[in-house]
C-alpha positions, 0 to 999 in steps of 0.5 A: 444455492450454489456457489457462483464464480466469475464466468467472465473471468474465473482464471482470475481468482487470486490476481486482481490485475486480470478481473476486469471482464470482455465486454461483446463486440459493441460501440457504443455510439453506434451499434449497428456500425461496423468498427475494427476491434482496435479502434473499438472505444467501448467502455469495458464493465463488469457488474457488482455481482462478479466483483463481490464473486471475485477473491483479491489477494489481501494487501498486508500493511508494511507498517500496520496503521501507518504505510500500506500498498500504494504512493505515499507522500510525506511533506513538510518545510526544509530541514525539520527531519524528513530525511532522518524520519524515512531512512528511520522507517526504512531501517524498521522495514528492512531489519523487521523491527516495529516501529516505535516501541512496537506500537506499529506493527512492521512487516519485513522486506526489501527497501529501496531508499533513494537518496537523492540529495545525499552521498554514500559517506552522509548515509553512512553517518546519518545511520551510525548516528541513528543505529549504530553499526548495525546493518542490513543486507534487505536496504539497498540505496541509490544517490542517483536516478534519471527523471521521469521524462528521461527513463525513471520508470524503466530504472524501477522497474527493473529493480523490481525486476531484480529484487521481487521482495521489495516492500517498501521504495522511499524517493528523497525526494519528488524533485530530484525525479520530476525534474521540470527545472524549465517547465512550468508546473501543470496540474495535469502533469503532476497527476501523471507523475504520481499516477505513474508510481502509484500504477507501479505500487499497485502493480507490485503491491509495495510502498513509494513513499515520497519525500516533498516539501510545504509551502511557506502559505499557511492554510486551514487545511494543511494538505493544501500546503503541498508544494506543486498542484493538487495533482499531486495529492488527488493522484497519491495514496496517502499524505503525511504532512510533518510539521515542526517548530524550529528550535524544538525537538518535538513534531507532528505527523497528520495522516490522511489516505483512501484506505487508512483512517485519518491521525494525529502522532505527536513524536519527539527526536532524540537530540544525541542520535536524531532518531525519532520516538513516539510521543502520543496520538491525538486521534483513537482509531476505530477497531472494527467489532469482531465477526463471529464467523472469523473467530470461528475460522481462527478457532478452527486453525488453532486445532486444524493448523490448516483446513481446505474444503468446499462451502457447503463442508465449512458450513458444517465444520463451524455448524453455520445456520441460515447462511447460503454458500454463495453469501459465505463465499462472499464474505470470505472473499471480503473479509480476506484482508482481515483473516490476514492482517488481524489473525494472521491466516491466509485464505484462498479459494480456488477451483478443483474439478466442478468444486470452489476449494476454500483454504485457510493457513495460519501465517507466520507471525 
């Protein structure tokens, strides 16, 4: 069988944000009208086929279990340490340091922390409180920024613009860019809020992680206690809510997220410093079984360093029986995310004359 990439468009392979396919010229409603293109409401498909057919680039996690790509939202009541649990997380992102006592592997980059109710001098005694003097070039702070409605958008997206390397934005905290101080709270406008930052994470595959607060209401689901409208919650990522007694130096994050399994982290401040530890989890998280056909590869790499060949060759090389090219093409494509973030390899595949190229990298670690 041979290898079948996307006809509708195969230019995409590598960049997720163009894999959409034109659909022909047809409205729906009705087919035999005559419609000006740019008027056309046609819903524009593509079929499972092209999506299994289509590569995406792996999304790496900033903090492995914990933060990846997308729009997160940490919430919990007023003065418990969400302040000093981000700038936390923001100094480990920045200077490459896993969090934790490297229980939870970090990825380096750019941070963006706005401090938002904070000044210069209070960053600079939260931090040496923390960490002493140790600084870092890669975390870039801002104590001031327009709302949404006033231009937030355009601030952060030439930012991005600037500094491409930026893995990580921490927003502290929601309020300062929502704004509505005399407008009343809508679902429909917390859903934009957060639909607009998570359309900027996707589109620069990074972190927005943003500091809210709890309602004083209890409830038996706590993700129910974020302040605002469940639009906040059905648009983001991910929630963390934090909670804590008041007098006690111990806390709990509870996690939930579409592409992250749910959990329960104990963690404890240190009273002298204020820099959170790890305590103990409540929950295990489930490790997927290891796939013959990725040890395999990772095999591979530890003889070849670097491997580039079509399907039909990768069969042979790893002597593979009873797969198809087009289901091992497939499968490549599906299982790119964890080549890269469990055996730190890079795969790519890409066109060269009337051939599918596949290449394997090891990354470094």
């Amino acid at each position: 069988m041979m290898n079948k990439m996307m006809p509708a468009h195969e230019a995409a392979v590598g960049a997720a944000a163009e894999q959409t396919p034109q659909m022909d010229e047809l409205n729906i409603a009705d087919s035999t009208a005559v419609v000006n293109p740019a008027d056309r409401l046609s819903l524009r498909t593509t079929t499972l086929d092209d999506v299994m057919d289509c590569f995406y680039e792996p999304r790496e996690p900033i903090i492995d279990n914990l933060l990846y790509p997308g729009t997160y939202i940490l919430a919990g009541a007023s003065k418990i340490g969400k302040s000093f649990l981000v700038a936390e997380i923001a100094f480990h992102v920045a200077v490459g340091r896993d969090l934790w006592n490297e229980r939870y592997r970090t990825k380096q980059g750019d941070v963006l922390y706005l401090a938002l109710e904070d000044d210069l001098q209070r960053i600079q005694t939260r931090y040496s409180k923390m960490f002493g003097t140790e600084g870092s070039e890669n975390l870039h702070f801002a104590t001031t920024a327009k709302t949404v409605d006033e231009g937030f958008m355009i601030q952060l997206t030439e930012y991005l613009a600037v500094f491409p390397e930026t893995r990580l934005v921490v927003i502290d905290t929601l309020q300062k860019i929502r704004g509505l101080s005399n407008e009343t709270i809508s679902y429909s406008k917390d859903y934009d809020v957060i639909t607009q930052l998570k359309n900027l994470s996707d589109k620069h595959n990074l972190c927005i992680l943003i500091v809210h607060h709890t309602r004083k209401q209890d409830s038996e689901d706590c993700f129910e206690k974020i302040s605002g409208t469940n639009g906040l919650m059905g648009s983001a990522d991910a929630a963390i809510i934090m909670s804590r007694t008041r007098g006690s130096c111990e806390g709990k994050l509870t996690i939930t997220g579409r592409d992250q399994q749910e959990q329960i982290i104990r963690i404890e401040q240190d009273p002298k410093t204020l820099v959170w530890g790890y305590k103990e989890s409540e929950t295990t998280l489930w490790q997927e079984d290891e796939d013959p056909l990725l040890l395999r590869i990772s095999d591979m790499l530890l003889l070849e360093k670097e491997w580039s060949g079509t399907a039909t060759e990768l069969i042979e090389k790893l002597g593979l029986e009873g797969i198809a090219v087009n289901a091992l093409s497939r499968k490549l494509n599906s299982k790119a995310s964890i080549l890269c973030n469990k055996y730190s390899i890079r795969y790519s595949p890409s066109r060269r004359s009337d051939s599918r190229i596949l290449t394997f990298k090891p990354m470094e670690k």
